[in-house]
Residue frames relative to the residue before (quaternion, step in Angstrom):
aa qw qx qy qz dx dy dz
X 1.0000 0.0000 0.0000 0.0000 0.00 0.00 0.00
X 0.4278 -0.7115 0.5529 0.0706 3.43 -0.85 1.04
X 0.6595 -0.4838 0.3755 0.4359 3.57 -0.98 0.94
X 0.7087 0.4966 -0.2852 0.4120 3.60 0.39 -2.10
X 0.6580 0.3298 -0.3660 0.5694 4.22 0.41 -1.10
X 0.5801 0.6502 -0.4234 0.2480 3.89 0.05 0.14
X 0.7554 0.3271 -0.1661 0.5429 2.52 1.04 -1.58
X 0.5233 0.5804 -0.3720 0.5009 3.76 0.85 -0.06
X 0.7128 0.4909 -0.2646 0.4253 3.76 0.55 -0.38
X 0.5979 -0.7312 0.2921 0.1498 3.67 -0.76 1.09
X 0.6728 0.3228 0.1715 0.6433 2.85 1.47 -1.79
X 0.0544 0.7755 -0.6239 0.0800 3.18 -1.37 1.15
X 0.2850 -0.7128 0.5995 0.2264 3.40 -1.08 0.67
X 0.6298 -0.4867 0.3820 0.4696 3.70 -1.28 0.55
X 0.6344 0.4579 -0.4420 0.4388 3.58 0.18 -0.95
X 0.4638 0.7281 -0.3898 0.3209 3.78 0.38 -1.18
X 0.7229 0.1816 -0.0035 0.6667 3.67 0.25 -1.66
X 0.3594 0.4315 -0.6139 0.5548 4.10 -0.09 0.07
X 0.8201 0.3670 -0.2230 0.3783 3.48 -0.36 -1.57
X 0.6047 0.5678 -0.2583 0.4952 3.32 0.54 -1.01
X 0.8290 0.3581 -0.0416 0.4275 4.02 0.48 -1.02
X 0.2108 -0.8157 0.4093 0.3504 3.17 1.55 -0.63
X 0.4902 0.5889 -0.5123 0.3879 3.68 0.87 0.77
X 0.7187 -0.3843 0.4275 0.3911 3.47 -1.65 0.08
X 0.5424 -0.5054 0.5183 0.4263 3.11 -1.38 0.15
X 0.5835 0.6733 -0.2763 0.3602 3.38 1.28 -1.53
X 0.5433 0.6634 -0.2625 0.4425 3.46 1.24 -0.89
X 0.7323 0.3847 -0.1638 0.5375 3.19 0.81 -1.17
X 0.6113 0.3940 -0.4595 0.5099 3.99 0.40 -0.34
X 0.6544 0.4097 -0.4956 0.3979 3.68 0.71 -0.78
X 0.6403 0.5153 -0.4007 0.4049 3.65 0.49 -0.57
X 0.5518 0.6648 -0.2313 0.4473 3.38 1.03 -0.69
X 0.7689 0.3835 -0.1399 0.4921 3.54 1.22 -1.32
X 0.4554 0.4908 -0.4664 0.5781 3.60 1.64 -0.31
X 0.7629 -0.1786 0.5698 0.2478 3.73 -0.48 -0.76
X 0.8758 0.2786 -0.2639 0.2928 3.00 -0.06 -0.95
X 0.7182 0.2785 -0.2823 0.5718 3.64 0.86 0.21
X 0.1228 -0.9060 0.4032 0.0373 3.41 -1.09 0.90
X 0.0173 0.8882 -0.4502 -0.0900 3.77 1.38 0.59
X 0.4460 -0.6127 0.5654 0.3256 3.64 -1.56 -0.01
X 0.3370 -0.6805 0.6034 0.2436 3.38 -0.99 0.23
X 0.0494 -0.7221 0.6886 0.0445 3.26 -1.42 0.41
X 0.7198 0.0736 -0.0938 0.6839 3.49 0.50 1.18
X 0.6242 -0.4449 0.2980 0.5689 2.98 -0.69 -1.29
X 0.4074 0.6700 -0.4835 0.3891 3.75 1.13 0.47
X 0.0588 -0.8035 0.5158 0.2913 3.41 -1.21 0.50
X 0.5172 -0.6376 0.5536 0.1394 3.20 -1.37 0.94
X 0.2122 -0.7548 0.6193 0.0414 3.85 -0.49 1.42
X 0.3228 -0.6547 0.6543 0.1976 4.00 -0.70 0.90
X 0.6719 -0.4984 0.4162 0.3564 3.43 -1.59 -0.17
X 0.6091 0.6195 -0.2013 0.4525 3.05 1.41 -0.59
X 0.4407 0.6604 -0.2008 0.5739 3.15 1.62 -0.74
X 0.7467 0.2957 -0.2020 0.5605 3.61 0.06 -1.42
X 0.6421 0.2767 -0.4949 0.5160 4.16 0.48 -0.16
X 0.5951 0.4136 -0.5678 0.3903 3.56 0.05 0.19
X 0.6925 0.4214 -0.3954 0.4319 3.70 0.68 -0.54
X 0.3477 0.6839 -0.3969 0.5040 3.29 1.51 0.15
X 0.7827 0.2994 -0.1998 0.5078 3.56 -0.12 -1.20
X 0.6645 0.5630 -0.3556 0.3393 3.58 0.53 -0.87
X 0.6843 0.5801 -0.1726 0.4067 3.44 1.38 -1.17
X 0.7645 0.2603 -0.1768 0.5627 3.31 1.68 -0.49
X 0.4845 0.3947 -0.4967 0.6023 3.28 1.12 0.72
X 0.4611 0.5566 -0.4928 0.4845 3.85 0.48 0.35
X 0.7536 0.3941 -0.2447 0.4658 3.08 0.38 -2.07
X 0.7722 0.4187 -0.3347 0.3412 4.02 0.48 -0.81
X 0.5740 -0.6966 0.2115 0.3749 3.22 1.64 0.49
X 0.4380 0.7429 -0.4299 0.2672 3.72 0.75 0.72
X 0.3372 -0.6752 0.4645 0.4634 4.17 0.21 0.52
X 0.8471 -0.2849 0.3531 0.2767 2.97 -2.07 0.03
X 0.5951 0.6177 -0.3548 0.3721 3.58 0.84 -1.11
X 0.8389 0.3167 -0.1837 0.4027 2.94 0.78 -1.81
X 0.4538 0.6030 -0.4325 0.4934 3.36 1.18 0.15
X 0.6811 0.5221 -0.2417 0.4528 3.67 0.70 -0.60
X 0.5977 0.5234 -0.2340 0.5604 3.34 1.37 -1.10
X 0.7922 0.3132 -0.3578 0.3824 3.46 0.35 -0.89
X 0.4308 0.7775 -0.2947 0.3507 3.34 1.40 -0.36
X 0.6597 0.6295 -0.1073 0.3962 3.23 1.29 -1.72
X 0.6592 0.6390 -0.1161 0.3790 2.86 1.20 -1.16
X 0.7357 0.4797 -0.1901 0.4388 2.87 1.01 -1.38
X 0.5283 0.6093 -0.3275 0.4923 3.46 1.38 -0.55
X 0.8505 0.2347 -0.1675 0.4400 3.69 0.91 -1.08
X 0.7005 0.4634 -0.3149 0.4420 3.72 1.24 0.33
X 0.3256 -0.7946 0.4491 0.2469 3.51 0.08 1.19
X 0.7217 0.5807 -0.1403 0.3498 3.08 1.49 -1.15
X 0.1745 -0.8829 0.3542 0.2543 3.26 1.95 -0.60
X 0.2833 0.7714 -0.4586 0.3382 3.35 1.22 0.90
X 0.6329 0.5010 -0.2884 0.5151 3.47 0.92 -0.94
X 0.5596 0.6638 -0.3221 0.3775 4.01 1.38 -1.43
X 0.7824 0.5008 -0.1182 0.3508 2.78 0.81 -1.88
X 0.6089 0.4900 -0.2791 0.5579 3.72 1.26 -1.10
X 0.5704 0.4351 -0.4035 0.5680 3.92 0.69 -0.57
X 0.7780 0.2952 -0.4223 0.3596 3.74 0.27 -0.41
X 0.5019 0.5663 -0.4484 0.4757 3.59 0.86 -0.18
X 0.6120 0.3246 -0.4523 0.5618 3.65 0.15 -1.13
X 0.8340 0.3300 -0.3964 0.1962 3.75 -0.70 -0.74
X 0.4398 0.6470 -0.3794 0.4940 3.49 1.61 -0.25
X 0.7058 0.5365 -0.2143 0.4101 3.33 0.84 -0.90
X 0.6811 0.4216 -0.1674 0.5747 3.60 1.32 -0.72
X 0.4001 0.6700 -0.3473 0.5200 3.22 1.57 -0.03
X 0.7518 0.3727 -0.1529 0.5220 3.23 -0.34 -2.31
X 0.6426 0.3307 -0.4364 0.5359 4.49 0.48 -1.06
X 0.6361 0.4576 -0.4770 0.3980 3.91 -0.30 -0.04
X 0.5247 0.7218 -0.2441 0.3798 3.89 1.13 -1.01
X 0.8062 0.3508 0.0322 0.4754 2.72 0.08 -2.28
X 0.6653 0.4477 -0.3472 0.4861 3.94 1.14 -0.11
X 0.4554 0.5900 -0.3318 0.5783 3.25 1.99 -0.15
X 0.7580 0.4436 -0.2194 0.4249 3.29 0.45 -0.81
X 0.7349 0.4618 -0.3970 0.2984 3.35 0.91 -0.55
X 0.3438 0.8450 -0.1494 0.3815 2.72 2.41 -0.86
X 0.6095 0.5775 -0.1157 0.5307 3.22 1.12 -1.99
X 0.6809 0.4179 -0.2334 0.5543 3.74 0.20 -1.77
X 0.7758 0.3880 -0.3814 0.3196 3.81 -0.02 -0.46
X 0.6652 0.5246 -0.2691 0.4581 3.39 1.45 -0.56
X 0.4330 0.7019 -0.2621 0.5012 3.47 1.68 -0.58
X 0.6562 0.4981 -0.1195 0.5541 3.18 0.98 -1.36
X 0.7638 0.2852 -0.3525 0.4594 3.92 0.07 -0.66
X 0.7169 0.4797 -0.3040 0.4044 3.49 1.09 -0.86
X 0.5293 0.6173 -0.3789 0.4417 3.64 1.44 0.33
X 0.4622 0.5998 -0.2089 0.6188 3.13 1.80 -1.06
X 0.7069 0.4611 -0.3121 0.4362 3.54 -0.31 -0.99
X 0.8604 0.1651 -0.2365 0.4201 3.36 0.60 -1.14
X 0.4915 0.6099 -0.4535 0.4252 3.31 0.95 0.80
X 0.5813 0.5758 -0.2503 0.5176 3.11 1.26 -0.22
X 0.6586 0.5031 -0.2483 0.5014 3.32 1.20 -1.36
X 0.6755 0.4639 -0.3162 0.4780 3.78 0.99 -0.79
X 0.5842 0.3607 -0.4209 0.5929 4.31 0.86 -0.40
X 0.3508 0.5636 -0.5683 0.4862 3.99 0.93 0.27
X 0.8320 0.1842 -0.0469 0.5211 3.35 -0.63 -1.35
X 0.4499 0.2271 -0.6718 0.5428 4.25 -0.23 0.59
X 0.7654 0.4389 -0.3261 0.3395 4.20 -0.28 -1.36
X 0.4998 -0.6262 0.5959 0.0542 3.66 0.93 0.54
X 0.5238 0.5055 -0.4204 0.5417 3.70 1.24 0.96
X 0.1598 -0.8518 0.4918 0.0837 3.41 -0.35 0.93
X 0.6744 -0.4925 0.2050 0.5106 3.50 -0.84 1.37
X 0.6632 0.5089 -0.1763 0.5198 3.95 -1.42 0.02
X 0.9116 0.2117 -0.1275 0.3287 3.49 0.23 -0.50
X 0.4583 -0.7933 0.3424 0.2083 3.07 -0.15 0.95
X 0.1445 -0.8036 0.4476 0.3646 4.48 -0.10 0.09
């Protein structure tokens, strides 16, 4: 099944979007047990709506962009109780924002360690041309 006949289709089976997403099925029941996805059952089979698969939409890229479950739930919640999606939308700024200030302290973090371990091994390499072995001073 192709993205375009997906999104055009009413009804899903679990395997369907597993397949469709490259995740487990297992993935999905665990999402399924937080809340944040809700299928119907017919029997004992569950039945995933379209709405369903765009939530597994959002969930999958707020995963990948690194936010936890909560806030994936939270923003989720919202959407269910603001017609207007004003409240959705301000919850996603503020959390985009605590995102990108968590990042960029990662990064600077990152760039500074880059930086001593470049040093180190520049040092370590005028080690061995200088015929000074580690420990010892020349």
């Amino acid at each position: 099944m192709n993205k375009h006949d997906a999104e055009k289709r009413d009804l899903f089976a679990i395997t369907d979007l597993a397949n469709e997403f490259s995740i487990s099925t297992r993935a999905i029941r665990f999402y399924e047990t937080k809340g944040l996805l809700k299928p119907d059952r017919l029997g004992s089979t569950r039945v995933f709506r379209r709405r369903d698969r765009a939530r597994l939409i959002l969930i999958l890229r707020g995963k990948r962009l690194g936010f936890t479950l909560r806030d994936i739930s939270e923003y989720l919640s919202l959407y269910d109780a603001d017609g207007t999606r004003t409240a959705q939308v301000k919850l996603l700024i503020e959390k985009v924002d605590e995102r990108l200030e968590l990042l960029r302290a990662q990064l600077t973090d990152l760039e500074t360690t880059i930086t001593e371990l470049t040093e180190i091994r520049q040092l370590a390499d005028e080690r061995l041309r200088n015929g000074t072995p580690e420990g010892e001073t020349a």
